[in-house]
N, C-alpha and C positions, 0 to 999 in steps of 0.2 A: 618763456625761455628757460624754464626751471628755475629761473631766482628766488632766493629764498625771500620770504613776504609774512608780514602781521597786517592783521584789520584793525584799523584804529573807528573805535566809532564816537567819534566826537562828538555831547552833549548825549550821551544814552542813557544818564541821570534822569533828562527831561523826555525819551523818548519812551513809547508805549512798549512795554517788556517783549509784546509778539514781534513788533518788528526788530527789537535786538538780538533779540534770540533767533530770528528767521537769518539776519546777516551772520549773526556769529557760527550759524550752520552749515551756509552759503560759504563763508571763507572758510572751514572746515573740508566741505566736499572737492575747495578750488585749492586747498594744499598749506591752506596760511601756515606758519607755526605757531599764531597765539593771536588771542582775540584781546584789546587794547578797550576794557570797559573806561570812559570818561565823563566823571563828575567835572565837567566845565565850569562851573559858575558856583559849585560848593554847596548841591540841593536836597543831601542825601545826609541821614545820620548815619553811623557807623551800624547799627542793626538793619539800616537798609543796605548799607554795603557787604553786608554778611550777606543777607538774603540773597541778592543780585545774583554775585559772584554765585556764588554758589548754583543759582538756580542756570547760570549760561554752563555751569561743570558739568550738572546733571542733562543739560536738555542738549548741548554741541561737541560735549565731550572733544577740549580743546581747551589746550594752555591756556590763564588769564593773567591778563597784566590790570593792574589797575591803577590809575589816574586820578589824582584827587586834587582841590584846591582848598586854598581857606580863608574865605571869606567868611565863614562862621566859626575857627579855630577847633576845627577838627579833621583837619589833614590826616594828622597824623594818626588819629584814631579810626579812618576812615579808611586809611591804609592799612592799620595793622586787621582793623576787621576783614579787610578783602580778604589778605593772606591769611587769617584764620580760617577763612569759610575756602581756601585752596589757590588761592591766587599765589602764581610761581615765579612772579617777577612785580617791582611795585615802580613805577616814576616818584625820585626824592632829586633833594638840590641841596647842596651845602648851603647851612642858615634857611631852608626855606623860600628861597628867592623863585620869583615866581611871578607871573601874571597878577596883577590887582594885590590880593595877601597875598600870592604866593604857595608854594605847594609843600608838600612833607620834607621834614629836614631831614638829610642822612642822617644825621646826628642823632636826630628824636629816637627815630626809626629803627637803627642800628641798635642803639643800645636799652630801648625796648625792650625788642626780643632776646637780645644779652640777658637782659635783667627781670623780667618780667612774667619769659616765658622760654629762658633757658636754650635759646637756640644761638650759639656762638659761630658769627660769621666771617671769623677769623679777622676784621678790620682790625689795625693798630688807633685803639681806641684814644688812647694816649696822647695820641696828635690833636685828636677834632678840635680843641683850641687854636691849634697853630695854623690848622689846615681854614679855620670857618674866622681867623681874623687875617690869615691873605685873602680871602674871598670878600671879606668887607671892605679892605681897602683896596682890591682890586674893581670892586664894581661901588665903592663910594656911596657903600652902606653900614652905618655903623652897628654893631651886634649891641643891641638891648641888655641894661646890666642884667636883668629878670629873666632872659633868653633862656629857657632849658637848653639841661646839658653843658650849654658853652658859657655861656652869660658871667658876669665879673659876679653876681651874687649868687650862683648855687650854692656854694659853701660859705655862704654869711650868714653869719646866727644872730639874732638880735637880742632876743629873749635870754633871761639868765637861766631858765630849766634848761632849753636846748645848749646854750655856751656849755654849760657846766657838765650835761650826758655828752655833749661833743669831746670835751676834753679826759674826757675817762673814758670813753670809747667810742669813734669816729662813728660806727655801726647804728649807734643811737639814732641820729639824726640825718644820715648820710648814705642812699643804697651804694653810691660806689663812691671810691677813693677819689681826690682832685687828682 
């Protein structure tokens, strides 16, 4: 009916590379706009998420999204590697909520590539505080002092070398501002 359409291919983490790459070529010929790579169950390091990605660019020549989970606490690494190796759209959640751990935080994510690798996505970063503690008391999950990014302790120093570079220049100890 001409609707616009992505192939999501669920669990292609576990699935043998010819047949994801045979579907993600298949929804290429049938007009998809973007092939939906998914680590389900969180089985893939971030240099297999390079690889992957990369290798459905080169063989379907088609948008990728990629999908990650964390059950082994690399979502978010998992995601920035798709998008390094060209993946043009990523699945994230404010705090990471998600299925089981849960998938890539906007938060993480966002200011990653801010800070990291210099790609500024115009978010008003300013917020993710305000924005990722309505989100914990709206799903009646509390945010982790230790949370990156958002957490009540990124900018707690314990140690007197870091107090002490903290107070003489926040830059010491601190990639961005609270």
């Amino acid at each position: 009916l001409g609707l616009p359409f992505i192939v999501c291919a669920e669990d292609a983490s576990r699935t043998r590379n010819d047949r994801v790459l045979a579907i993600a070529v298949k929804g290429r010929e049938l007009g998809a706009e973007r092939f939906r790579y998914c680590d389900s169950i969180s089985v893939i390091s971030p240099f297999t998420a390079f690889q992957r990605v990369q290798l459905i660019l080169e063989t379907a020549d088609i948008d990728v999204e990629i999908h990650c989970h964390n059950d082994f606490g690399m979502a978010t690494a998992n995601a920035l590697a798709g998008i390094k190796a060209g993946a043009r759209y990523v699945t994230v959640a404010v705090n990471g909520l998600g299925e089981r751990a849960g998938n890539p935080a906007l938060e993480e994510v966002v200011m990653a590539l801010k800070h990291l690798e210099d790609i500024d996505l115009s978010f008003a970063t300013g917020r993710f505080r305000e924005v990722s503690e309505y989100v914990a008391r709206a799903s009646s999950r509390a945010i982790p002092i230790w949370k990156a990014i958002v957490g009540e302790n990124v900018f707690a120093h314990e140690s007197g070398i870091h107090a002490d570079g903290v107070i003489k220049n926040p830059l010491t100890y601190e990639v961005f501002s609270p």
